[in-house]
N, C-alpha and C positions, 0 to 999 in steps of 0.2 A: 557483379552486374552493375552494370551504370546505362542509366536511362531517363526517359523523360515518364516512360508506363514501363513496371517491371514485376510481372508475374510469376511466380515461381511456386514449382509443386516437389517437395523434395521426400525421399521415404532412402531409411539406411541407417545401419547401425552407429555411422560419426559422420556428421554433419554440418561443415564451416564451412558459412554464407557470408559474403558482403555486399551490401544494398548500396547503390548510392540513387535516387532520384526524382522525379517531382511524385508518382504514383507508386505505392511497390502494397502490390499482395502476394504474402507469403502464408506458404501450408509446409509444416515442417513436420515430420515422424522420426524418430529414429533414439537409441537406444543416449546418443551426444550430439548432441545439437549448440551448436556455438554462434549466433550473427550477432552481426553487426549493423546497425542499419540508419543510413541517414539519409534519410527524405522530407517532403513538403505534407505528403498524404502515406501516414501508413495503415495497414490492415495482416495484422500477421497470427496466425495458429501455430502455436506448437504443444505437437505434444510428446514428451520424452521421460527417459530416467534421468536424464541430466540435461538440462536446459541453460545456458548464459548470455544471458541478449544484451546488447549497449544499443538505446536506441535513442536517435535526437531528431525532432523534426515536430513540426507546427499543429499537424493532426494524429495522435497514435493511439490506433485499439489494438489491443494484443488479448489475444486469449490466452492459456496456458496451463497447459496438465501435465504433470510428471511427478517426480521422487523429490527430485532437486533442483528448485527455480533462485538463479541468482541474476538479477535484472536491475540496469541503469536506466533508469529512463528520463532526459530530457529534452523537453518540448513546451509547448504553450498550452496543449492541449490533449491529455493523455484519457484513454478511457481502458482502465486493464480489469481482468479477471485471471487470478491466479487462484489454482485447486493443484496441491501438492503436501507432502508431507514435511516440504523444508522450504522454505520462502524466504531470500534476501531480497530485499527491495530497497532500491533506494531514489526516489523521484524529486527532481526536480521542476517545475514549470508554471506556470501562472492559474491554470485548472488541472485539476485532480481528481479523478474520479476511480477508486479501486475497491475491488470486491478481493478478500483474500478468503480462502477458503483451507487450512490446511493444521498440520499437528504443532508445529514449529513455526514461527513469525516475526521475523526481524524487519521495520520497516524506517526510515527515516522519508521523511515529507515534509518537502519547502516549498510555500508557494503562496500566492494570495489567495485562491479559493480550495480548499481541501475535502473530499468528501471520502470518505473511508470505513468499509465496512467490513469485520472480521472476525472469525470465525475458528477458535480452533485452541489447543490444549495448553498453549503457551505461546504468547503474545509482549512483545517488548518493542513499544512507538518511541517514535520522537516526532514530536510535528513541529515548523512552523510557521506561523501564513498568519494571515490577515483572516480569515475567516474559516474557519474549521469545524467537521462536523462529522462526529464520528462514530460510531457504535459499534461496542465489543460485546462479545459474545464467546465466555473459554475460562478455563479452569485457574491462568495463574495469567494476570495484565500486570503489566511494568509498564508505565505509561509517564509519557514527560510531554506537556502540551505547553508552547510558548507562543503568544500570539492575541490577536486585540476581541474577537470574539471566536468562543470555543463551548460547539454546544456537545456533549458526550453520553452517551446512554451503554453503562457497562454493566453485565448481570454474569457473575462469574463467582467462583468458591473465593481466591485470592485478591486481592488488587492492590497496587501503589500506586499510589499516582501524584502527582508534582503538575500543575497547572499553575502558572503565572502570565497574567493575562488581565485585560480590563471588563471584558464581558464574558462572566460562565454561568453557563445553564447547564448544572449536572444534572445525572440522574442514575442511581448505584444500587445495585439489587445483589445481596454476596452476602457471600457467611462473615470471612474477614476482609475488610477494609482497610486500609491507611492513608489519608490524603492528604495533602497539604496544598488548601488555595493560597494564593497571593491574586489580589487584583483588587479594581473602582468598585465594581460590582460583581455580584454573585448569587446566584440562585441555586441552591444544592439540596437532594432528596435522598436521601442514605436509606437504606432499609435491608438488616441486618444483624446477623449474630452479635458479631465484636465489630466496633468501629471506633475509630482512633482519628478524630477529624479534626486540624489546624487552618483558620483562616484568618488574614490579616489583611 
């Protein structure tokens, strides 16, 4: 589909869309769901057991519920929610705003303003931006945050974490810990079983 407005209602068990245009609302159901999608203004629902979107364009909200979400996304300006049991994310773009919700969590995130919030049994980030701001929520976080202010609120049984950075405002609620800051400044609240904290 190529357009200037491009609406589309799709429902089926395998499902390959290509968007191209300045408006594009998409509703997708179906069992494989595959788009593509490059516009000015996006707005797209899916929901599936297999989901894989590439999306690039200046405005994107995506919804997203399924078994297995693996999404590219970039843009200037992205607003996602993913709820699934398997979540690859990988975003590019200058705003960031994503809710993940799911069992399994692989996310990498560039960009100058990052805001990120997630949820779920195993979580493994890499961010990095200019301004980041994140909150976990989940049983084992592997987390790598590179970037000039990074504020984090994770309350989880497990954590690593590696921040290198000039402004952090932690904040760690967990049984075990491991972190290691590097940065100017640091403000850090650990509260916990075992904690194993490095800052330099």
């Amino acid at each position: 589909m190529r357009g200037d407005d491009v609406k589309a209602t799709m429902r089926g068990d395998d499902v390959k869309a290509t968007m191209r245009g300045d408006d594009v609302k998409a509703t997708m159901r179906g069992d494989d769901v595959k788009a593509t999608m490059i516009a000015n203004d996006m707005n797209a629902i899916m929901i599936g057991n297999d989901v894989k979107a590439t999306m690039r364009g200046d405005d994107v909200k995506a919804t997203m519920i399924g078994n297995e979400i693996k999404v590219t996304m970039i843009a200037n300006d992205m607003n996602a929610i993913m709820i699934g049991n398997d979540v690859k994310a990988t975003m590019r773009g200058n705003e960031m705003k994503a809710t993940t919700i799911c069992n399994d969590i692989k996310a990498t995130m560039r960009g100058d303003d990052v805001k990120a919030t997630m949820r779920g049994d195993d979580v493994k980030a890499t961010m990095r931006g200019n301004e980041m701001k994140a909150t976990t929520i989940c049983n084992d976080i592997n987390a790598t945050m590179i970037g000039n202010d990074v504020k984090a609120t994770m309350m989880c049984n497990e954590m690593k974490t590696t921040m290198i950075c000039n402004d952090i405002n932690a904040t760690m609620i967990g049984n075990e810990m491991k972190a290691t800051m590097i940065g100017n400044e640091m403000n850090g609240t650990t509260i916990g079983n075992t904690m194993k904290t490095t800052m330099i």
